[in-house]
C-alpha positions in Angstrom: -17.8 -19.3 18.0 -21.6 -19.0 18.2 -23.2 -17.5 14.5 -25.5 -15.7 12.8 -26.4 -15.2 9.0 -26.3 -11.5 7.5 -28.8 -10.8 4.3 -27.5 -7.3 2.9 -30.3 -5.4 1.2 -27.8 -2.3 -0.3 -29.1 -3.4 -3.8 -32.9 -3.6 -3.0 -33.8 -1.6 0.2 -30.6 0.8 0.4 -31.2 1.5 -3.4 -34.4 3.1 -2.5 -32.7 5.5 -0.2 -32.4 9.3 -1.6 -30.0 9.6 -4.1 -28.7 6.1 -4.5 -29.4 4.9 -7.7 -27.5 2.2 -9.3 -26.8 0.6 -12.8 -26.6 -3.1 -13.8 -23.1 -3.0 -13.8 -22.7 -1.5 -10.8 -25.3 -3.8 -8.8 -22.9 -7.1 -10.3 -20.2 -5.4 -8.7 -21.3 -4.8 -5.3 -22.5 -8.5 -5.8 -18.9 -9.0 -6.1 -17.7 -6.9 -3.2 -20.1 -8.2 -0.9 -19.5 -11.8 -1.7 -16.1 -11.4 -1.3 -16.7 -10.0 2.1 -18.9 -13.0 3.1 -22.1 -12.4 3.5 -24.7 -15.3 3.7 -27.3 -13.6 1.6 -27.8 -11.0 -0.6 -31.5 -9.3 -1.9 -30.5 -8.0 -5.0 -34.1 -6.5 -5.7 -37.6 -7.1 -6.8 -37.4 -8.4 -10.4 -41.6 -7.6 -10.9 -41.1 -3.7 -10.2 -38.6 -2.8 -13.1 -37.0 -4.1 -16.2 -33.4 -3.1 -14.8 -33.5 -5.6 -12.0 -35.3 -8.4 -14.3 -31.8 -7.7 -16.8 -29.6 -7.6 -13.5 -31.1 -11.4 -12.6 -30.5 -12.3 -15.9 -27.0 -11.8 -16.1 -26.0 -12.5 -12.5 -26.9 -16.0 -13.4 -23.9 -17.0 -15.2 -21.8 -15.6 -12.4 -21.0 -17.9 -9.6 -20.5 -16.8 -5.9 -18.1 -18.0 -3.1 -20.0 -17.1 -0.5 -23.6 -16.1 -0.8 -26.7 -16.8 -2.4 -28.7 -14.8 -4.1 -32.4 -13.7 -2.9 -35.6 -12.4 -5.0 -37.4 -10.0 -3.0 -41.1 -9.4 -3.4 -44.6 -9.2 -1.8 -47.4 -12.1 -1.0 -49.6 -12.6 -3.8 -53.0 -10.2 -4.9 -55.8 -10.3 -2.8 -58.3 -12.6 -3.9 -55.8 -13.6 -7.0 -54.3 -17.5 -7.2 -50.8 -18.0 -6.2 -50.4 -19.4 -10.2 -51.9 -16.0 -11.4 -50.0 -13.9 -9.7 -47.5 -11.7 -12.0 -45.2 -10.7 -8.8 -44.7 -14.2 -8.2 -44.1 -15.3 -11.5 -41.8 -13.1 -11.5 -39.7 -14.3 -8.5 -39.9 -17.2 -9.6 -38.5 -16.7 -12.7 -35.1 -14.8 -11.1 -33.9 -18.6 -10.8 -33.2 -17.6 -7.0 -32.4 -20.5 -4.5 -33.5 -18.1 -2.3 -37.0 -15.9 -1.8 -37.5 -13.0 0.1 -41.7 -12.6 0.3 -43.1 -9.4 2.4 -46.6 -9.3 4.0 -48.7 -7.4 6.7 -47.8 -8.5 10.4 -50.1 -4.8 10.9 -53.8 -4.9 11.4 -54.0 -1.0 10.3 -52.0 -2.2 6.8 -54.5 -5.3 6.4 -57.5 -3.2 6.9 -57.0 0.5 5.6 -54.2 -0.5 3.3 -55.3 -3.7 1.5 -58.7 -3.5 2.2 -59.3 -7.0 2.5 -59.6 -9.3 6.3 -57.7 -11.0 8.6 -58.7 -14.4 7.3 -57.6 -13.2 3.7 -54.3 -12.0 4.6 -53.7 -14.7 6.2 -54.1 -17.2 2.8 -51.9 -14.9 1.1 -49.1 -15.6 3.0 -49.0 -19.1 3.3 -50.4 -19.7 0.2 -47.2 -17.3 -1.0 -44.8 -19.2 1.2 -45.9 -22.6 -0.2 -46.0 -21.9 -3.6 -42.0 -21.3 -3.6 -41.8 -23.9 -0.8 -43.3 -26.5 -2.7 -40.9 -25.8 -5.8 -37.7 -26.3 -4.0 -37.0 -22.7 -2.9 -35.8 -21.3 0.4 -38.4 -18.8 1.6 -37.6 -15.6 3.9 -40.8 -14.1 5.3 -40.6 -10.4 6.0 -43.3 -9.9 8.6 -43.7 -6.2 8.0 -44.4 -3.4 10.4 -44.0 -6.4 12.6 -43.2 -4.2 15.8 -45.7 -1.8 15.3 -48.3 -4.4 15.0 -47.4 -6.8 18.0 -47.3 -3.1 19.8 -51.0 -2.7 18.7 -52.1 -6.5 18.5 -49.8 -9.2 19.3 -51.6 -12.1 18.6 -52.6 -10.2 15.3 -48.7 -10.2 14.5 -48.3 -13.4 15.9 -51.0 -15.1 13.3 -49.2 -13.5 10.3 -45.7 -15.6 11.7 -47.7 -18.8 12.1 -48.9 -18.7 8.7 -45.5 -17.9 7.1 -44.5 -21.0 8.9 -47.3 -23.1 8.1 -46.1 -22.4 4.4 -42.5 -23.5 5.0 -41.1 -20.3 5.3 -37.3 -21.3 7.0 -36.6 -17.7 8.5 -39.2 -15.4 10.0 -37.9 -11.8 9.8 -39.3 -9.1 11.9 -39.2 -5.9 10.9 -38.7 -2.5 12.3 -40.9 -0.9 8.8 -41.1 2.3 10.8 -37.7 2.5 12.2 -39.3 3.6 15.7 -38.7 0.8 17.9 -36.4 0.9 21.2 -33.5 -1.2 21.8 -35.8 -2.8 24.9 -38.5 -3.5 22.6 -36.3 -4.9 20.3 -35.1 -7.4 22.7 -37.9 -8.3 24.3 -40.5 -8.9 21.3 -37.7 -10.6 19.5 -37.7 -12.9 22.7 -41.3 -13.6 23.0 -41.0 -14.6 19.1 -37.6 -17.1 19.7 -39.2 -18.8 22.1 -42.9 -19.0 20.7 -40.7 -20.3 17.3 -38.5 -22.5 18.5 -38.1 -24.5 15.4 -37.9 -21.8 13.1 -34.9 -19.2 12.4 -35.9 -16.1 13.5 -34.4 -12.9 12.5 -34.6 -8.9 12.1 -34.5 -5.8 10.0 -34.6 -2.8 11.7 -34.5 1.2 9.7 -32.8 3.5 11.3 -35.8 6.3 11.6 -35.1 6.7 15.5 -31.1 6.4 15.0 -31.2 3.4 17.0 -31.0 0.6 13.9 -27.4 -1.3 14.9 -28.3 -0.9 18.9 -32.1 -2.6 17.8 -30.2 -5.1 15.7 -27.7 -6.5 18.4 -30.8 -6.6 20.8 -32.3 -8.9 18.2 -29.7 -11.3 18.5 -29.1 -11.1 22.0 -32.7 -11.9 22.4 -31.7 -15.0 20.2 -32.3 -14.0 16.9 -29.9 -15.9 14.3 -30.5 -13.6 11.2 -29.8 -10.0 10.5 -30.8 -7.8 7.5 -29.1 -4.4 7.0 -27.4 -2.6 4.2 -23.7 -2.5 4.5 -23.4 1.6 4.4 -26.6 2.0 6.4 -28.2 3.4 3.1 -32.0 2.9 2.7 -35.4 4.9 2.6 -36.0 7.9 4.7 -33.6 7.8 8.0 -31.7 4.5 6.4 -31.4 0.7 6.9 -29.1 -1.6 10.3 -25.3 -0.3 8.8 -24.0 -3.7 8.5 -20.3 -2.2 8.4 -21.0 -1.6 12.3 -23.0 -4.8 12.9 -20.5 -7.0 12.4 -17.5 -5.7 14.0 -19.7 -5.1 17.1 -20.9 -8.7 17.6 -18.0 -10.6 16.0 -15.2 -8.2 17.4 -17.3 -7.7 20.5 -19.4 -10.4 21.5 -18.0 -13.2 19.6 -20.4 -13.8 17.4 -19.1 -14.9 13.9 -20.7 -12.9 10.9 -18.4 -13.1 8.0 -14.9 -15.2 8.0 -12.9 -14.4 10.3 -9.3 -13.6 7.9 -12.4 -10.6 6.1 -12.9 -8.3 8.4 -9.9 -7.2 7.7 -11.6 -6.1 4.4 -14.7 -4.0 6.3 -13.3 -0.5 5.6 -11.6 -1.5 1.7 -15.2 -2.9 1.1 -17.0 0.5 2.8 -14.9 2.4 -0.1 -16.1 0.6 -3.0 -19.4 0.4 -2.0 -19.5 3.8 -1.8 -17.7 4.3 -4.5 -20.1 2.2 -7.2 -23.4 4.3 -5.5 -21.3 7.2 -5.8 -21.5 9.2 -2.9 -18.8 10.2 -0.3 -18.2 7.6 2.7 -18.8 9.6 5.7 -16.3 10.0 7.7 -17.7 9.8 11.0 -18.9 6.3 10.3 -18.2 3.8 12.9 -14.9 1.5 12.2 -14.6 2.7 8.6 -15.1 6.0 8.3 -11.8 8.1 8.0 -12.4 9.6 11.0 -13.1 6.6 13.5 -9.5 6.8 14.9 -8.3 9.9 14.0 -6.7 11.9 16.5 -6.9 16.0 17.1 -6.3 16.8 20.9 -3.0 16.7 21.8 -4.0 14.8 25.0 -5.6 11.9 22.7 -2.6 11.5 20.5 -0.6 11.4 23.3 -2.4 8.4 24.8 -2.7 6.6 21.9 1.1 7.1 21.1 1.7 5.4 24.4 -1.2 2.8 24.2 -3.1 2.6 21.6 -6.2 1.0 23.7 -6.4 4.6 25.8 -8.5 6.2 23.4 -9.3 3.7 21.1 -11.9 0.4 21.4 -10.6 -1.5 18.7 -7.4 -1.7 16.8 -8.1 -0.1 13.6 -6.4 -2.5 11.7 -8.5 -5.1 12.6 -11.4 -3.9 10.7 -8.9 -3.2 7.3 -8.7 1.3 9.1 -5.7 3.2 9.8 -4.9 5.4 12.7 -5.2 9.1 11.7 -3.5 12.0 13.7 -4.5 15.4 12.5 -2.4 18.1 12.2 -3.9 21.4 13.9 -2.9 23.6 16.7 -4.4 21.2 19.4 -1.7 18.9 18.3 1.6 18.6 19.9 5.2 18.3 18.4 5.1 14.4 19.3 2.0 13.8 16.8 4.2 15.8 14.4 6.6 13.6 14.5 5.2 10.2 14.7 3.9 10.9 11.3 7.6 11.8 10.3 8.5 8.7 12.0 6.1 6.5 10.1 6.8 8.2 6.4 10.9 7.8 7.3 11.3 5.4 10.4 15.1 6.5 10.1 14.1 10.2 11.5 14.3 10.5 15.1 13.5 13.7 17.5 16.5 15.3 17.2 17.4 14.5 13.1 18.4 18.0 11.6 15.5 16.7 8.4 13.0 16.7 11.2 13.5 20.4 12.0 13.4 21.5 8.2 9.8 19.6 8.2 8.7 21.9 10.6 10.3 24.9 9.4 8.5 24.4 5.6 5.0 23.1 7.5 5.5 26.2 9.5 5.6 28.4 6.4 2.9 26.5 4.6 0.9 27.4 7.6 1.7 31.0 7.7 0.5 31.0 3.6 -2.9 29.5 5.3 -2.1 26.0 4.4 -3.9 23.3 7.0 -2.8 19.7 6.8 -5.5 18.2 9.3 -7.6 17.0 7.1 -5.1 16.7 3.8 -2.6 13.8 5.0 -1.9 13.1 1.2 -0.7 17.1 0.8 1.0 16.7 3.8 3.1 13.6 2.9 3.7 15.5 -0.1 5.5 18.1 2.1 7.6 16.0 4.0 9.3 14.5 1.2 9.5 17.5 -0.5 11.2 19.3 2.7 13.1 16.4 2.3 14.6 16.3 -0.7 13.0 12.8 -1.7 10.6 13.6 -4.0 11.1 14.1 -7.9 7.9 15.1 -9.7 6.4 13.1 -11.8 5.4 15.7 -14.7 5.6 19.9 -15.3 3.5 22.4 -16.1 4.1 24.1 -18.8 1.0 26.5 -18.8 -2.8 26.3 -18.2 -5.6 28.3 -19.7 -9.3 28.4 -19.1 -11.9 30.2 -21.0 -15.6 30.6 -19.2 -19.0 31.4 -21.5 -22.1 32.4 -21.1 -24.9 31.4 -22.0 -23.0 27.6 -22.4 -24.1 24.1 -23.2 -25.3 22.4 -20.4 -22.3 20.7 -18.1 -20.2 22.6 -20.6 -19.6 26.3 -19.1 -15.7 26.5 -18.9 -13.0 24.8 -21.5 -9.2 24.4 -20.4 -5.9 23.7 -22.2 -2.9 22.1 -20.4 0.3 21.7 -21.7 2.7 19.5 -19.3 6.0 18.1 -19.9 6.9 14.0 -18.5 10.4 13.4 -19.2 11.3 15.9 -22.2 7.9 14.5 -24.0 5.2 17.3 -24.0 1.6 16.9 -24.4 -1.0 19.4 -24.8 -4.6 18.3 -23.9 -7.8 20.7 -23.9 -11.1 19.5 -22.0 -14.6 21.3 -21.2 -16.1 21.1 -17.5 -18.6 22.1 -15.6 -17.2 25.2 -14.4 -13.7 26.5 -14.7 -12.0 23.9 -12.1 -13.8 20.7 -13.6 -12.7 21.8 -17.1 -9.0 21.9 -15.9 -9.1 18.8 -14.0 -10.6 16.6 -17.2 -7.3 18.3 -19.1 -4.6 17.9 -16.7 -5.8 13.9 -16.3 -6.5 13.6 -20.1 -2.4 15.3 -20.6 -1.3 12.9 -18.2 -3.4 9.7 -18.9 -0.7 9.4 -22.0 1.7 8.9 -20.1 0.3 7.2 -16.7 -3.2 4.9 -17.4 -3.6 4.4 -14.3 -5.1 7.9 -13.5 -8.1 6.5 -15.7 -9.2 5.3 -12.6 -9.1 8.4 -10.5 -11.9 10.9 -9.9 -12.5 13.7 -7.7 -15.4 12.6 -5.5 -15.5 16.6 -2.9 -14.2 20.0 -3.7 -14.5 22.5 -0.6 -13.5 26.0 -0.6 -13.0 27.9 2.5 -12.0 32.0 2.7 -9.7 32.9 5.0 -9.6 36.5 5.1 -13.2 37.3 4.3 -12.7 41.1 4.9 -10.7 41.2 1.5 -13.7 40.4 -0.7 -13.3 39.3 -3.7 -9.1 39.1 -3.3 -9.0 36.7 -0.2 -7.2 34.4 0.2 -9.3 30.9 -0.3 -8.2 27.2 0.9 -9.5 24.7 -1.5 -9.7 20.9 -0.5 -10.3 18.0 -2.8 -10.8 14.7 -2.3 -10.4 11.8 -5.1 -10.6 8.2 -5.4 -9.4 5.4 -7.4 -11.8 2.9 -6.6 -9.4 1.2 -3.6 -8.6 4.5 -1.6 -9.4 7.8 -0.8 -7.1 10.7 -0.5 -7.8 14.6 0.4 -5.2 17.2 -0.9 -4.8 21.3 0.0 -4.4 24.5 -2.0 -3.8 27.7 -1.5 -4.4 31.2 -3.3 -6.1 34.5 -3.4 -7.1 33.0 -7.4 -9.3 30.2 -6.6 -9.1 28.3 -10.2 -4.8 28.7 -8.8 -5.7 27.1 -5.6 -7.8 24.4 -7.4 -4.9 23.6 -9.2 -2.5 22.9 -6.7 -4.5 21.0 -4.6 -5.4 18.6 -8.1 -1.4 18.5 -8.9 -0.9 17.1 -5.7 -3.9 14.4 -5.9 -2.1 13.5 -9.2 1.6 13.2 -7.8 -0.1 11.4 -4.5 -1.7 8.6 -6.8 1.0 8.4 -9.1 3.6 7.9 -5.8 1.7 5.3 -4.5 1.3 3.9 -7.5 4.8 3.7 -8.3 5.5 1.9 -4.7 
């Protein structure tokens, strides 16, 4: 199987993307998870812009990886400043990287207007940069940057800024899509002209997503014959994003046959999305291509139907070759056959005409008719089935709940609960103050219950929507609330529903507690 090597840049490119901010802990974690994974490379930042990534090189040290190496990332020297005097490569060098990462002007309108110094200048700086890490032992990358825009403008411009990255032993020439505006042709046919003008040199590519066209650029690249891809591994990154390298590399290696990770990992793509997500705490989409919680779920009755016959009808990939489930929602596009595959797959023992199938449908039919909808709320539904069932015993009781909102209040303290629950005749009473009413009782109920089942430690709530469905009643409607939580390994969404919406809240948490605690128990 022909190759390529991936450098992930989720802890030094995607962390400049808005609202992705991570600790030190947290970047030696997705260290972890992307090792694990199999990535060749990982830039884990620019220890010369802050202290935090100059204490994240420090510690990383001491903690050896399986699979990939660890890169420095940083610019060419000063103008007009020694390579020896240079802070920002003093401090590169210091990371104790085998790898370097060095980023310079392949743009005549950055050399000029944003460096203010010549062509000839530029030029010194980057092979002057390249060999001062060269001639110490380490493995340089060269980031030509705004490398598309400037061949656009001046190719042999571009082409000169390549040449002296070589000339300074730079390994792997790395053009780069700064702008994110190129086209998948002009991907492919600049990263052409470069293979074959280098052809002793690695060449790879780092496309942003500006123009939404970042994985399409990327596979370009490497069908033109480039053997090195950069991306993030949730697309994050400044502006529009960075190549999603969750897509990239079940496209070319499921795809095209192109190896990017180990083969037995890509079963861990999706488990990997979720942690990643989870340590830069935001929500994984779930639109996002092969590990999103969407990318094979089913809604039109039509679709399910196909897919219960053969699964390669209406979807490109087995989703469990990429670590994903198949999903099929519950909605009134659905037929009676999604219905009860998901029966099936809870209780294989049900068949169509079992008398428990037809009290399923009877209680999802009155759930329904309270407002209830399952179709994006699996865990609730399970939770319903087994219930209807009879096979369910839950795992604690309320006793009672009460909430108390202030104003004025302390900042991130404006409601305080109290829950009293009961776990096999013990009872434990727990109070908690929230953010509002609903995160108040949530830090209680998990605090009551933590006593009695650690593991919930783990869990958080990481989306709380709340949808009216009879807006005519005003302020007595009847609202749907939907959470979604996480543990760290998987994701879950859960239903309530009331005309009190702290009520609804509540019974869409209990049943994100008694889902965990059920899979936890096996």
């Amino acid at each position: 199987m022909a190759s390529i090597d991936l450098l992930d840049s989720t802890l030094r490119d995607g962390a400049q993307g808005n609202g992705i901010s991570f600790s030190v802990e947290d970047k030696l974690a997705v260290v972890q998870r992307l090792d694990e994974l199999g990535v060749a490379a990982i830039e884990a930042g620019n220890p010369g812009s802050n202290p935090k990534d100059l204490e994240f090189f420090r510690r990383v040290q001491s903690r050896p990886l399986r699979h990939a190496q660890l890169a420095a990332f940083g610019p060419t020297r000063r103008k007009d400043t020694p390579e020896e005097e240079d802070p920002g490569l003093r401090a590169l060098l210091a990371a104790g990287t085998e790898t370097v990462v060095l980023f310079g002007k392949a743009w005549r309108l950055h050399v000029t207007e944003v460096l203010h110094t010549t062509e000839e200048e530029n030029l010194r700086m980057i092979e002057g940069s390249c060999r001062f890490f060269t001639s110490r032992g380490r493995r340089v990358f060269f980031d030509a940057e705004h490398f598309f825009d400037g061949y656009r403008a001046d190719p042999a411009f571009a082409l000169r800024a390549l040449e002296a990255a070589a000339r300074g032993g730079a390994c792997c020439l790395v053009l780069c899509d700064t702008n994110g505006g190129a086209f998948p042709q002009e991907a492919y046919a600049v990263t052409k002209a470069v293979v074959e003008q280098f052809p002793a040199v690695t060449i790879g590519v780092h496309f942003h997503n500006d123009g939404g066209m970042a994985v399409a650029n990327s596979i370009c690249g490497v069908e033109a014959g480039a053997k090195h891809v950069q991306g993030t591994y949730l697309g994050f990154g400044e502006r529009c994003g960075n190549a999603n390298l969750s897509a990239i590399i079940p496209n070319l290696q499921i795809k095209r046959g192109i190896r990017c990770i180990p083969e037995e990992n890509l079963r861990l793509l999706t488990r990997t999305a979720a942690q990643i997500a989870e340590l830069a705490n935001v929500p994984l989409p779930d639109g996002m291509p092969y590990v999103g919680a969407s990318a094979f779920a089913h809604k039109a009755g039509m679709h399910a139907d196909g897919v219960l016959k053969l699964s390669g009808s209406f979807e490109h990939v087995d989703p469990a070759a990429v670590g994903n489930t198949r999903r099929f929602l519950l909605s009134e596009m659905a037929g009676r056959s999604v219905l009860l595959h998901k029966i099936h797959g809870m209780f294989p023992e049900l068949t169509r005409g079992s008398p428990e199938v037809d009290a399923v449908l009877r209680a999802l039919k009155e759930e329904e008719g309270q407002g209830y909808q399952f179709e994006g709320a699996d865990a609730s539904f399970e939770l319903l089935v087994r219930r209807a069932l009879g096979r369910y015993r839950p795992f604690f009781e309320l006793i009672h709940y009460h909430i108390l909102s202030s104003r004025p209040s302390e900042p991130e303290c404006g409601a305080s609960a109290t829950v009293k629950v009961s776990v096999g005749g013990r009872v434990q009473l727990m109070a908690a103050e929230g953010n509002g009413p609903v995160n108040a009782l949530d830090s209680a109920l998990r605090r009551a219950l933590e006593v009695f089942y650690p593991c919930l430690s783990a869990a958080r709530l990481i989306d709380y929507k709340v949808r009216v469905l009879d807006g005519n009643a005003a302020t007595a409607a009847r609202v749907r609330v939907l959470i979604t939580s996480t543990d760290g390994r998987r994701i879950w969404t859960t239903v309530g529903v009331s005309s009190d919406v702290v009520a609804a809240s509540w019974l869409a948490l209990c049943d994100s507690v008694e889902y965990l605690l059920l899979k936890q128990a096996g």
